[in-house]
C-alpha positions in Angstrom: -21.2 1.2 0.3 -20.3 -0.2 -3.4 -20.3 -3.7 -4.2 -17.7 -4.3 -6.1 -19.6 -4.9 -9.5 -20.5 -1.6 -8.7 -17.7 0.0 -8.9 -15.6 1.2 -11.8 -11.7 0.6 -11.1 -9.2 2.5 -13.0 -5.5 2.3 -12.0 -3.7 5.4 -13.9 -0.8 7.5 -13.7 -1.7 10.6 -11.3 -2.7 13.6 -13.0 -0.9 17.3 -11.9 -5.0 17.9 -11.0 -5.1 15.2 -9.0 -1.7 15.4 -6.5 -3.8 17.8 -3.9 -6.1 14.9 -3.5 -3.0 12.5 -2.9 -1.7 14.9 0.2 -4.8 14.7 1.7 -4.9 10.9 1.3 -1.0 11.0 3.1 -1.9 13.6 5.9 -4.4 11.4 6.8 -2.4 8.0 6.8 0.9 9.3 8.1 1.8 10.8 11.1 3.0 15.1 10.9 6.6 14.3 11.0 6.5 11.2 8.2 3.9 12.4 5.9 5.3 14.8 2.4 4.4 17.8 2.2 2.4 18.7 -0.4 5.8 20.7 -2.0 7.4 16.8 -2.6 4.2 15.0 -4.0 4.0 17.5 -6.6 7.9 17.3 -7.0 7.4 13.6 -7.4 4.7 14.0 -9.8 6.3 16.6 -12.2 9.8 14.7 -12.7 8.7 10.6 -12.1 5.3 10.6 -13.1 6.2 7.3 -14.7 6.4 6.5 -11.0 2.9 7.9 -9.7 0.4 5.5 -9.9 -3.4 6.1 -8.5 -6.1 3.8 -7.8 -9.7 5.2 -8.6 -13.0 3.7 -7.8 -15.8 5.6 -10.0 -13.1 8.6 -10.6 -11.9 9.0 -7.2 -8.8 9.0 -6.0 -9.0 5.9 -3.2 -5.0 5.3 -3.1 -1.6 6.1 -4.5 1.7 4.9 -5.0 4.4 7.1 -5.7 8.7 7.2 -5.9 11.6 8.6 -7.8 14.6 7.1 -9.5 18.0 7.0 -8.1 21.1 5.1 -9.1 21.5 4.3 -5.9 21.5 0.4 -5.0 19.8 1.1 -1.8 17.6 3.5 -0.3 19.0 7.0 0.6 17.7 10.0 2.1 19.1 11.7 -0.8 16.5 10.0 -3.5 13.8 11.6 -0.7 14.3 14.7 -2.5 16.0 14.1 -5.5 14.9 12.4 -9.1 17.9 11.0 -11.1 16.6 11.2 -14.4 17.1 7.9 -16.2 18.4 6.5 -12.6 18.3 2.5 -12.7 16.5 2.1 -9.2 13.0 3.0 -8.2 12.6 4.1 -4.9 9.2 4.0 -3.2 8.1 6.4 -1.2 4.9 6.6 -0.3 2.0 4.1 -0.8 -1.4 5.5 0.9 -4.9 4.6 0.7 -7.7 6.7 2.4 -8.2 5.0 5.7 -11.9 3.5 4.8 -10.5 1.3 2.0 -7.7 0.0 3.5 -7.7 -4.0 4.3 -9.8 -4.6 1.5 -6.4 -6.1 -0.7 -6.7 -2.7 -2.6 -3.1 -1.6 -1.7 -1.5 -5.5 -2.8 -3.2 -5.1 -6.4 -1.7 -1.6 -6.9 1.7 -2.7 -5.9 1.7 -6.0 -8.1 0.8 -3.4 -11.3 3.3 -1.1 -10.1 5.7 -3.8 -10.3 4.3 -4.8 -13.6 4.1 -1.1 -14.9 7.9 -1.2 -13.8 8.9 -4.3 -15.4 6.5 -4.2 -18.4 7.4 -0.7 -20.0 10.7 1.0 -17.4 13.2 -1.4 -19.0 16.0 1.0 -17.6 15.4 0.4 -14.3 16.3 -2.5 -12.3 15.6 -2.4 -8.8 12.9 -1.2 -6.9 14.1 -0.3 -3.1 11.7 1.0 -0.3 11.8 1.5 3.4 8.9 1.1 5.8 7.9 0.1 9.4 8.0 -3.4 11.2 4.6 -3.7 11.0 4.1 -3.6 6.8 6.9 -6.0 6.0 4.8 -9.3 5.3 2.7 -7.3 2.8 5.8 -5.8 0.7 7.0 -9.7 0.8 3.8 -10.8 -0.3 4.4 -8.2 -2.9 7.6 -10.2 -3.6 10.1 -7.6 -2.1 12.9 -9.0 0.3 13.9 -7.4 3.4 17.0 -6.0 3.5 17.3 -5.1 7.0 17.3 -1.4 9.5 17.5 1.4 7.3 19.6 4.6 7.6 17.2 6.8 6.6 15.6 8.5 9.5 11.7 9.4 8.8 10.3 10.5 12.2 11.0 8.8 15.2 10.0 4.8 14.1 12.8 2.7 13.2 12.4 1.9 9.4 13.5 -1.2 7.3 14.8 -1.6 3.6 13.2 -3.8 1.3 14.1 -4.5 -2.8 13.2 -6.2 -5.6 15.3 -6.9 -8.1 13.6 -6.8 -11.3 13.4 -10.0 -13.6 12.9 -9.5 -17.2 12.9 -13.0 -19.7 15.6 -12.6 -21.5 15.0 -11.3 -25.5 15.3 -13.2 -28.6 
């Protein structure tokens, strides 16, 4: 076990190289029917890599979070498979961590940078939608998303739930 002076964190965008490691990191931390095959993450990757963001202790892989663009307002099955390029909304699919470093406030810190990464150098998009289950919705709030409410999209056989945030920029001079 690393203490955490021990470790070296580096939060980068996911390499082509590095994607195989990110499917293994999602088969473990979804169930068969929710998790993407490795087909999507490498779809995801190639056309939003803007969007891919890793977390690495000491050059490992440790968690990801991933999405495409859409210029859809809300979350769609469609932006599942699909990258609008130059779309206005970022939609969130997946954000994983292998199951050992999960709890550790590992997964909040990636979000708050992929936020920042989003508002700090995407100044095209706007919104950043999601969906997820019951039980993760106080920690996408306390990453400042609000809940939207059931979604449509069908992933599995849980009920899911939207969540955005709209993104707020200080206006120019």
């Amino acid at each position: 076990m690393y203490r955490m002076t021990d470790i070296n964190v580096s939060i980068k965008h996911l390499s082509a190289e590095d994607v195989g490691e990110a499917y293994n990191i999602e088969k473990a931390g979804y169930p068969a029917d929710e998790a993407a095959a490795l087909e999507m993450l490498n779809l995801r990757q190639r056309e939003a890599p803007e969007l891919f963001l890793g977390r690495y202790h000491n050059g490992r892989l440790i968690g990801y979070a991933c999405g495409t663009r859409s210029n859809s307002k809300t979350y769609t099955s469609e932006c599942l498979r699909l990258n609008v390029v130059g779309g206005s909304t970022a939609c969130i699919h997946s954000v994983c961590f292998r199951v050992e470093e999960r709890g550790k406030g590992y997964g909040l810190d990636l979000m708050k940078r992929y936020i920042a990464n989003i508002k700090n150098s995407l100044h095209d998009i706007d919104k950043i939608t999601l969906v997820c289950k019951e039980d993760v919705i106080p920690f996408y709030k306390k990453a400042g998303f609000s809940l939207d409410g059931p979604s449509c999209v069908t992933l599995g056989q849980d009920k899911w739930f939207e969540c955005h945030l709209d993104i707020q920029r200080s206006p120019t001079k």
